[in-house]
LUMDO-478048 format. One record per residue (C-alpha): x, y, z; residue number from 1. Coordinates in steps of 0.02 Angstrom, whole numbers, plus 50000, padded with zeros to 5 digits. Layout:
# LUMDO-478048
[[X Y Z] NUM]
...
***
This chain:
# LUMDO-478048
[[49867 49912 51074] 1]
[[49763 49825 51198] 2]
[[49812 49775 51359] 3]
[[49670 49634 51332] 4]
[[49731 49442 51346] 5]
[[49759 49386 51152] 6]
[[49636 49268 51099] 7]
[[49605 49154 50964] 8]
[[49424 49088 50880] 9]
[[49416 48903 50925] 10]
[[49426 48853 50756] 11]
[[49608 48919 50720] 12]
[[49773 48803 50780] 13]
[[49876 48887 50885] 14]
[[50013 48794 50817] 15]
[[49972 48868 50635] 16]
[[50013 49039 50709] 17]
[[50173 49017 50792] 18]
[[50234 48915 50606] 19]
[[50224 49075 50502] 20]
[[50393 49142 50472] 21]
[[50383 49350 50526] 22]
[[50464 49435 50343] 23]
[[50451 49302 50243] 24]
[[50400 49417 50088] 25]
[[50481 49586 50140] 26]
[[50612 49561 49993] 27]
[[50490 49527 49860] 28]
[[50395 49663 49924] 29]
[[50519 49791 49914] 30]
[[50569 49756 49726] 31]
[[50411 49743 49631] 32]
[[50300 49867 49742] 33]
[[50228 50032 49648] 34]
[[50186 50128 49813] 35]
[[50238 50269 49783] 36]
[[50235 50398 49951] 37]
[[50142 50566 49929] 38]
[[50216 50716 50020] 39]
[[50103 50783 50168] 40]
[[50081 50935 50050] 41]
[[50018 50870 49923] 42]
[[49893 50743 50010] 43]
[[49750 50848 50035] 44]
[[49760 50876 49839] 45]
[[49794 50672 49815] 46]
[[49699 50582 49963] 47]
[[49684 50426 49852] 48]
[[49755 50299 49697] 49]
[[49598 50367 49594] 50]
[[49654 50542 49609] 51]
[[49831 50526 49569] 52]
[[49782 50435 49428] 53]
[[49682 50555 49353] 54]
[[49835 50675 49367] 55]
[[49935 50590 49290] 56]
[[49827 50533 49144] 57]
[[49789 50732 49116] 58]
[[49993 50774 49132] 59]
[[50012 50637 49005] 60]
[[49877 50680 48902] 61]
[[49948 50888 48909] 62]
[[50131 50844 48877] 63]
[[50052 50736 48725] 64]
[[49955 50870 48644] 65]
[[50101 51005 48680] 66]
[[50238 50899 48591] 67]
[[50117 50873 48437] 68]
***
């Protein structure tokens, strides 16, 4: 963090900051998020959604084509 004074642009209320209720969506969040968390391990293998993906679409595809 910054040890620089907070500031706000002119054109944003201060009182629209301090109304926001800190939370407010943490329990939504937690029951309809797919994150899913990626062992350290397996990251460098994984780095992103595109590549997990594409794992799992192959997997699929593999466990298909071996119960057939």
């Amino acid at each position: 963090m910054s040890n620089e004074k907070d500031s706000l642009r002119d054109e944003y209320d201060p009182e629209l900051i301090k109304s926001g209720i800190r939370g407010k969506y943490v329990s939504d969040y937690e029951k309809e998020t797919n994150i899913v968390l990626i062992d350290p391990d397996l990251h460098e293998l994984f780095p992103d959604s595109a590549s997990v993906n594409r794992a799992l679409r192959e997997y699929l595809l593999n466990k298909k084509q071996a119960s057939a």
